[in-house]
N, C-alpha and C positions, 0 to 999 in steps of 0.2 A: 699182145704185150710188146710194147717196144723195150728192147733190151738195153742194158745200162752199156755203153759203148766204154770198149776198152781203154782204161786208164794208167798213164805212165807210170813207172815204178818215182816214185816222189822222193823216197827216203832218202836216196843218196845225193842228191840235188840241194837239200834246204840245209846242212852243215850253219851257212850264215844265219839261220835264222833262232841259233841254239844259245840261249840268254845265260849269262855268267848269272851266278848268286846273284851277285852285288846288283845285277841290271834286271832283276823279274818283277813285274809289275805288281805284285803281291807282296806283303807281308807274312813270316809264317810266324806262327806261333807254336812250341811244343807244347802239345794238351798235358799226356803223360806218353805210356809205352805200353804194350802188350808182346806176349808171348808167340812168336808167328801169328799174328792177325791175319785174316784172311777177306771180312768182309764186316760190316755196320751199317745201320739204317735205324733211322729217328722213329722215336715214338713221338705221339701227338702231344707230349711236354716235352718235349725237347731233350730229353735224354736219349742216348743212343746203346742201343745194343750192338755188343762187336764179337764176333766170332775169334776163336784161336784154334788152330788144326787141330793140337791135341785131344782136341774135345771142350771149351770151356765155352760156354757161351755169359757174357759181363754186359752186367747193366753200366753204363758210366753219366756221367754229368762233366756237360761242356767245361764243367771246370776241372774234369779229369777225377771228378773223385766215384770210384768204383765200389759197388755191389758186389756179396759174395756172388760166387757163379751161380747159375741158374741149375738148380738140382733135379735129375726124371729124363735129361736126355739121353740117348741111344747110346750104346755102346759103339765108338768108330773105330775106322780101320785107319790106324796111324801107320803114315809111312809114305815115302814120295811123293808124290804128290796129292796123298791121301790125306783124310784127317776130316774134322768138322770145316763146312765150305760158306754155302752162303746163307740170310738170315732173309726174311721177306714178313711183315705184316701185312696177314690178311684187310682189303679195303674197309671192311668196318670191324677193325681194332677198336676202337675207341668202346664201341659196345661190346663184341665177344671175346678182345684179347686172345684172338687166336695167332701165332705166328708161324710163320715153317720155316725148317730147314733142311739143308742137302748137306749131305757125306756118304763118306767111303765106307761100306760095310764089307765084310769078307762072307763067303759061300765056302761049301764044302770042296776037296779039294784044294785048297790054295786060292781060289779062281775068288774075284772084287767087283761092285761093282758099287754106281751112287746111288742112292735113296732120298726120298724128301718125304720127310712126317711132317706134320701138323699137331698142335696141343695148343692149350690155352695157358698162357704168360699168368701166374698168380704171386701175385708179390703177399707180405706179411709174413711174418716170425722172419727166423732167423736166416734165411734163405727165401731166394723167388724161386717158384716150383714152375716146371714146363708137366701141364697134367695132364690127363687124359690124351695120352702121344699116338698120333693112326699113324703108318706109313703110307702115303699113300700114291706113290710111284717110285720103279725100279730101274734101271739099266739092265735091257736086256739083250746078249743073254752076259751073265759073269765069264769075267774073262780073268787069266793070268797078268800080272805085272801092277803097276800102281801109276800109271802117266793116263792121263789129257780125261778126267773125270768131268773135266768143265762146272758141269751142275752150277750154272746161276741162274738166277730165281728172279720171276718180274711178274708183277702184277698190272693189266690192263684198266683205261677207263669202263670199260667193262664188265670186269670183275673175272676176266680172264686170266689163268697163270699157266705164264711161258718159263719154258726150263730148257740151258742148253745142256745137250749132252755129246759129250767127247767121243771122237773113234778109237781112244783107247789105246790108240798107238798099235793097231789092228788092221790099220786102211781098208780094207774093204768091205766092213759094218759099213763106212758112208754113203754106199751104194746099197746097202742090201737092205729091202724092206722086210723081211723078217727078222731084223734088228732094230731097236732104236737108238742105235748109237750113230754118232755122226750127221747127228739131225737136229731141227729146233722145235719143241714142242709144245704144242695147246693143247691146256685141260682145262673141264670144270676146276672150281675151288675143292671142290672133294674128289679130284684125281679122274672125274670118267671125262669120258669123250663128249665134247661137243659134236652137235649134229650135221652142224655144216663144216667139221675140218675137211680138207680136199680130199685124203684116202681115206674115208670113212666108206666110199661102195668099191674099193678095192679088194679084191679076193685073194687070198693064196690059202689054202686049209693047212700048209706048215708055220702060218707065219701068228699062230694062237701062242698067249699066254694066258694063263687059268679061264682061256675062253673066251678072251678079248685080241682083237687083231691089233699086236702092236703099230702095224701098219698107221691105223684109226689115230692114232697120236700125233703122228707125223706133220709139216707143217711145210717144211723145208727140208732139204737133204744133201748129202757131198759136203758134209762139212769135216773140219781138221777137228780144234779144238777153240772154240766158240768160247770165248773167258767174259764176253762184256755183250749184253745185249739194253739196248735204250731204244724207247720211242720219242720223235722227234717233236717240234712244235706242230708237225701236220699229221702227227698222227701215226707216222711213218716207222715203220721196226727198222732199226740199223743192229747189225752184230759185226762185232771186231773178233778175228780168229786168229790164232799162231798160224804160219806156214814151216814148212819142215828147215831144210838149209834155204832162207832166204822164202820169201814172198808173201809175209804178215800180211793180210786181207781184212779189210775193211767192205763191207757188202749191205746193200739193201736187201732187207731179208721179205719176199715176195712168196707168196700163198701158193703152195707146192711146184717152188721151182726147183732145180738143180743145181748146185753150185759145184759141180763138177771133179772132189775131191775123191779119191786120189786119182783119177783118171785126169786129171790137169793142176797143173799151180806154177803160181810164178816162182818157184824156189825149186828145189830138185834132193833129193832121199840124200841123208846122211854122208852113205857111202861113197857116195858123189854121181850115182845114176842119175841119168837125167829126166826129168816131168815133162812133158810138153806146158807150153803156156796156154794158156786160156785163148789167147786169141786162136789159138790151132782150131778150137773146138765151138764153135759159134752157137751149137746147140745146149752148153751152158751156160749160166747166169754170170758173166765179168763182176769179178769186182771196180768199185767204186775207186778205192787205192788198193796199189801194193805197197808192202818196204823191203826194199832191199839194199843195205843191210837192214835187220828187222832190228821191231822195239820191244818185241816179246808183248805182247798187249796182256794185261791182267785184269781189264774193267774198262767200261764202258760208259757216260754220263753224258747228259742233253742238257746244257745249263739255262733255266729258265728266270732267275732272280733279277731283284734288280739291282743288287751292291756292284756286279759289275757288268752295266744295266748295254756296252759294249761287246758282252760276250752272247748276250740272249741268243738263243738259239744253235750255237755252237756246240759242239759233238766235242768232249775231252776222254781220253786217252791216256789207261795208266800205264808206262811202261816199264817193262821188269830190268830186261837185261838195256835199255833204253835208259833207266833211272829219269824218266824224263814224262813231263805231264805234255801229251800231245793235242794242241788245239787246231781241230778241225771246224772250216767251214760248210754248212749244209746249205746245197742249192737244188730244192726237188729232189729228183735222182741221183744227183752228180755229189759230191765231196772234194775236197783237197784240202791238206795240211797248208795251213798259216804261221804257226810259231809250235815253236817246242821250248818247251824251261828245262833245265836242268835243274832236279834234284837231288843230285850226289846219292841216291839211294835207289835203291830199285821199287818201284812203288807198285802196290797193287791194288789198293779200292780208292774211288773218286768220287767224292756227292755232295750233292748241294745243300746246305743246312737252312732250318726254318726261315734264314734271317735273309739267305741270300750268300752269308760266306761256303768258301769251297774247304771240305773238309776231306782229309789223306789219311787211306794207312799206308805206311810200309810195309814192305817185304822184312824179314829177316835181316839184320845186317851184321852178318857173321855170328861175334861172339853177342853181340848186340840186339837188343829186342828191336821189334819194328815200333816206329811212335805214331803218335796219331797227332796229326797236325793241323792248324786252321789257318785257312788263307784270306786275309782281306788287302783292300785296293791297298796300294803301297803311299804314302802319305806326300 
């Protein structure tokens, strides 16, 4: 494996490359607004399902006009960075109308952890019904507090579904394989093990959950808190992660490598203890970029359209505490940031719609719902 060679911290360098309103290549459009949105993805008419923490999951139509909620989902664990997460259709939706989703559920004790069920989306009468709901992977094991749950949801050409899952603000689940926290992971569509993941003949007899090695999940590991995962035009899995004070990571995510969390990063603990950086430790996987100052990455997107037939292939970047949509260029292994937009909000979901335009949720914005936004070439 030739390793992705150590990559300059970029963030603090590209300032000039940060587009006023008035100068972004895009038109926006506000759709409507939602309730802390958190994530959305098209159905095969083009309406989109959009998640909100509290729990609501909304059918909408590009012209913003909303469905009552979708009624039958899970009871979630509301609260910091808890709440209903992301939404994914099964690859053949179109026949079984199955969808998933991730959130925060609570355990006994106090102790949280994320979940992802599956059920079948049934629209008619007065309400769409999520029916027959399985849960069909956990975080393990529950832990105290309510930060870096991650839980986003991707489905492969394959028919493979990848989930990242957060360290929880625990650091050293992303080391320990009798956790799956702090990792990126492949499942069947109904939650079991593929045969060939890489630690599927790894042994430890402590590391069983009702008799399956969470280990066998595993894909990737040493991860912070993994918020955007895209596959590329080659095929390629990139995941965009927070870094603690400083060193937001951008990474090629490679079949059971190590990305060296918390044992490395380019940013350093709260408190202002210092990490070593990646390059100290050559026997982890570098990331592709760091940032520092960070963008707080909230999502992840591979744009393949041809509205803005300019960007194909380009890796976007939603950034929270950034308010800023981060376009990145992909070359093989390598990456670098080319432009950043400002949009005066802190944004978190980024996708590309049927047509080819680029469509936004925002973050919260204070007393203000997050809106949902559509972007096309500026005229």
């Amino acid at each position: 494996m030739i390793r992705q060679a150590f990559a300059p911290m970029l963030g603090m360098f590209l300032a000039a490359t940060v587009s006023a309103q008035s100068d972004l290549p895009f038109a926006i459009e506000e759709i409507t607004s939602f309730d802390e949105p958190w994530s959305m993805a098209f159905m095969p008419d083009g309406r989109m399902l959009v998640t909100e923490k509290k729990g609501n999951l909304i059918i909408v139509t590009q012209d913003g006009d909303k469905h009552p909620p979708v009624v039958g989902l899970p009871d979630v664990d509301y609260g910091g960075q808890g709440g209903l997460g992301d939404v994914a259709l099964h690859p053949d939706f179109a026949d079984n109308g199955m969808i998933y989703i991730s959130y925060a559920e609570s355990g006994d004790g106090g102790v949280r952890g994320a979940a992802v069920a599956r059920g079948r989306l049934v629209e008619g009468g007065r309400s769409p019904q999520f029916e027959n709901m399985e849960v069909i992977w956990r975080q393990y094991p529950k832990v105290l507090g309510r930060g870096h749950y991650s839980h986003r949801l991707l489905f492969d050409d394959e028919g493979y579904l990848w989930i990242s899952s957060g360290d929880r603000q625990k650091f050293t689940p992303a080391q320990d394989m009798q956790s799956n926290l702090g990792k990126i992971l492949r499942l069947q569509d109904d939650g079991s093990v593929p045969d060939d993941n890489p630690f599927v003949n790894y042994r430890d007899d402590n590391a069983f959950v009702d008799g399956n090695g969470v280990y066998d999940q595993i894909w990737s590991l040493g991860h912070r808190n993994p918020l955007g995962i895209a596959f590329d035009t080659e095929g390629q899995l990139w995941g965009i992660e927070m870094g603690p004070a400083g060193g937001d990571e951008l990474n090629l995510i490679e079949r059971g490598e190590n990305y060296g969390y918390p044992v490395v990063s380019n940013g350093k603990h709260y408190d202002g203890r210092e990490i070593p950086n990646h390059e100290t430790r050559p026997e982890f996987y570098a990331p592709a970029i760091t940032w520092t100052p960070v963008i707080s990455p909230g999502d992840l997107m591979v744009y393949g359209g041809d509205m803005f037939a300019d960007w194909q292939g380009n890796a976007f970047a939603a950034g929270l505490s950034g308010q800023a949509i981060v376009r990145i260029e992909l070359d093989g292994e390598s990456a670098r940031e080319v432009e950043r937009y400002d949009m005066g909000a802190r944004i978190r979901k980024v996708t590309e719609g049927p047509d080819g335009a680029i469509w936004v949720l925002e973050d919260e914005r204070g007393s203000s719902q997050g809106r949902l936004l559509k972007l096309t070439p500026a005229s």
